[in-house]
SEMARLO-28242 format. One record per residue (C-alpha): chain; x negated, y, z negated. Coordinates in Angstrom, 2 decimals, padded with zeros to 5 digits. Layout:
N
chain;c1;c2;c3
A;X;Y;Z
...
This chain:
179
chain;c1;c2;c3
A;-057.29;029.18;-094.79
A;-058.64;032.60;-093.28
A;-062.06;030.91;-093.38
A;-064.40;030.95;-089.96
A;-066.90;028.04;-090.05
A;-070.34;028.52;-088.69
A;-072.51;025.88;-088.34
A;-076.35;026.22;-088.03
A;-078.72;023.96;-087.17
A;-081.66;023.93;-089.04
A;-084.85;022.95;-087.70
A;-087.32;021.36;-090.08
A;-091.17;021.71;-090.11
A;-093.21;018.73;-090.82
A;-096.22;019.47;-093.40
A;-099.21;018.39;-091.88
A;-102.52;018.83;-093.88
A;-102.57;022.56;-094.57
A;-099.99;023.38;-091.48
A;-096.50;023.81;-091.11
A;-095.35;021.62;-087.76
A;-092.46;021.73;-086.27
A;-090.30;018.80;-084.97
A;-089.77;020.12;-081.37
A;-093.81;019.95;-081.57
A;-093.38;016.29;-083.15
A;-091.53;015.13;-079.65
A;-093.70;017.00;-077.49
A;-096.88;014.97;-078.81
A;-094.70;011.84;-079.21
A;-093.35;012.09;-075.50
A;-096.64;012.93;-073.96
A;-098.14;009.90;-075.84
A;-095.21;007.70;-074.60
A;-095.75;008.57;-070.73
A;-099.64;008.25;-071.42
A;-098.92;004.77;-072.46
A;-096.66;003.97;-069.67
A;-099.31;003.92;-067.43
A;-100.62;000.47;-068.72
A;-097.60;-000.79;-068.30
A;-095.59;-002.85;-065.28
A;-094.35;000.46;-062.87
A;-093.05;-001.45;-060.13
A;-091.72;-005.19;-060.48
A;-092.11;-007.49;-057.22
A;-089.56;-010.03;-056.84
A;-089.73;-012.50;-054.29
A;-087.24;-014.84;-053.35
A;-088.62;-018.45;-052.78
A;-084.97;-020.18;-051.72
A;-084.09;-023.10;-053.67
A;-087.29;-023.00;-055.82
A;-085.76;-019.76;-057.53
A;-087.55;-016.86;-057.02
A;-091.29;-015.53;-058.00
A;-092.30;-011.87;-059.94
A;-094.87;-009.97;-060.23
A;-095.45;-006.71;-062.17
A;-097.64;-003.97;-061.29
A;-099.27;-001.14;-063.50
A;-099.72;002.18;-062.95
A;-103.26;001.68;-062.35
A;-102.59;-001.40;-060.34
A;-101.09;001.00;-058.01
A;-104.37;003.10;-057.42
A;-106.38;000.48;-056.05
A;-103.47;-000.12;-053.32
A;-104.81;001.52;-049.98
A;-102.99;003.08;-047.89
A;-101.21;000.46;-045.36
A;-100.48;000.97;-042.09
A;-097.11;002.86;-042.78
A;-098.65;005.06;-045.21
A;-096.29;004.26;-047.87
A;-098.47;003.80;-050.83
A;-101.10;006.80;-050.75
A;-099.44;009.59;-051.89
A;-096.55;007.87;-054.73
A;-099.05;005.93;-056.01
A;-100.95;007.96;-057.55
A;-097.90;009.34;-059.60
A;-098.46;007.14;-062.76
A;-101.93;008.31;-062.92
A;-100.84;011.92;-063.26
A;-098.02;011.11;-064.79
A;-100.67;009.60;-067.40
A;-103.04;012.78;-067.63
A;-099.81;015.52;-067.74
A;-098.94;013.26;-070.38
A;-102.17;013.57;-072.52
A;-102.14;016.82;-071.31
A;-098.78;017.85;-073.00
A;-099.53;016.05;-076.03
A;-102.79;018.16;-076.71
A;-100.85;021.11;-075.88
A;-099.12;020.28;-079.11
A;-102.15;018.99;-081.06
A;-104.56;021.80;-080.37
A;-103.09;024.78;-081.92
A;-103.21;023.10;-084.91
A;-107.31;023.64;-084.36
A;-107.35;026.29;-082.69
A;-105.65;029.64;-083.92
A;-104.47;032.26;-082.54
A;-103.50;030.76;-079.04
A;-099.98;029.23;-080.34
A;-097.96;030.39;-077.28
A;-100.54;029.74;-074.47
A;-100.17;025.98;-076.00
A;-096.33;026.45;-076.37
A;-095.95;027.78;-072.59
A;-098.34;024.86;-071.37
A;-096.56;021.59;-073.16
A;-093.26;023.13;-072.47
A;-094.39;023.25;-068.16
A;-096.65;019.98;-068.49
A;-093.89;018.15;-069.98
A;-091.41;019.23;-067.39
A;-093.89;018.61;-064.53
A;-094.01;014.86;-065.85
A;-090.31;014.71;-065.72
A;-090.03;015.76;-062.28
A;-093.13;013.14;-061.34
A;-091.32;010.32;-062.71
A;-088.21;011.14;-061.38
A;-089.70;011.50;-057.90
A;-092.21;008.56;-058.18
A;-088.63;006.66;-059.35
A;-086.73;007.41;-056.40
A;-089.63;007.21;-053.87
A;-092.04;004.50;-055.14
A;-088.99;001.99;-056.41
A;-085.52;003.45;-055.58
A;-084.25;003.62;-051.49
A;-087.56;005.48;-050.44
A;-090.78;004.38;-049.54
A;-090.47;000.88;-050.21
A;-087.21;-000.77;-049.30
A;-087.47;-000.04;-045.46
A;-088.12;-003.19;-043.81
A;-091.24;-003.29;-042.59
A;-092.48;-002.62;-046.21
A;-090.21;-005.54;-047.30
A;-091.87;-007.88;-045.29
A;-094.96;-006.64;-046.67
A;-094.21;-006.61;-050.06
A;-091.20;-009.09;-050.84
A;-087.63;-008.90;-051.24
A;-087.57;-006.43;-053.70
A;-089.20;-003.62;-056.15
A;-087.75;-002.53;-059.52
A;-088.57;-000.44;-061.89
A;-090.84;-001.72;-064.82
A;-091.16;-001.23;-068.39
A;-093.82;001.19;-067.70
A;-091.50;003.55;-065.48
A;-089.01;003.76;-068.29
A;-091.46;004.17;-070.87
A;-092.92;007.29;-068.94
A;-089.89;008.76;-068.07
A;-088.40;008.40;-070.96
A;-091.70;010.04;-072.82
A;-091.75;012.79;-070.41
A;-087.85;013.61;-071.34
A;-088.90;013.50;-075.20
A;-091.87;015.84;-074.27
A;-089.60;018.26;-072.06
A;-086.98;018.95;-074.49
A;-089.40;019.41;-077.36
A;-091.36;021.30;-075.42
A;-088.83;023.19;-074.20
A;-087.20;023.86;-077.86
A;-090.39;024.41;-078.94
A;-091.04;027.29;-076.18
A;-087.49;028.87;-077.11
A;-088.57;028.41;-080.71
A;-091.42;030.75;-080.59
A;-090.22;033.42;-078.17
């Protein structure tokens, strides 16, 4: 009756080849690979109404979005490039927790760099999500007219910020992990 429960979490390490990995490492390269691949994917989602004929979509990758110029509100040159580096922080993070497994004695350099690359893509999806599809950039009025009644979010979006969450908090465990 006089007994205090503690409860501890223990982490696991993955055996892979001759190393010990650890899980938090496991999400980092998981989430990075997940935001890398939402790049292929639909970002944006075009919907236009066409009255009593329904209504008409179109989905756009994030590499569809680089080959959009800039129009004459400037709206598209500086979010769309977003999913591109959203791509590349992605690939970035994920070698971050590939590499030390080749390269030894650098653990915490790669620790401190998946940990920050995996946040950055957090914050880029977040920001491309409220300024590329979200009441920013693209729902004022003129840019209706140019681009249709309205813009959602796409599979793509999702998929890279939901790999850029994975790759923040086990990059983030990771980094608290090792220091």
């Amino acid at each position: 009756m006089g007994h205090s429960l503690s409860q501890k979490v223990i982490i696991m390490d993955v055996k892979i080849g001759s190393m010990n990995v650890s899980i938090w490492t496991i999400l980092l390269v998981i989430g990075g690979l997940l935001a890398f691949i939402g790049m292929f994917l639909d970002y944006v989602v075009m919907t236009i109404d066409l009255g009593f004929l329904g209504s008409e979509s179109e989905g756009f990758t994030g590499l569809d979005l680089l080959d959009s110029d800039e129009d004459e509100y400037g709206a598209l040159s500086f979010v769309s490039k977003f999913p591109l580096v959203i791509g590349i922080v992605g690939i970035l993070a994920l070698l971050s927790g590939v590499l030390p497994m080749f390269v030894k004695g650098q653990d915490k350099v790669f620790t401190i760099a998946g940990a920050v690359l995996a946040v950055v893509a957090v914050v880029l999806a977040i920001w491309f999500f409220v300024q590329g599809v979200g009441p920013g950039l693209f729902v004022d009025e003129p840019m209706q007219e140019l681009f249709g009644d309205t813009l959602s979010a796409g599979v793509g979006l999702y998929l890279a910020l939901v790999g850029s969450i994975v790759a923040a908090v086990g990059g983030i465990l990771n980094l608290k992990e090792a220091l």
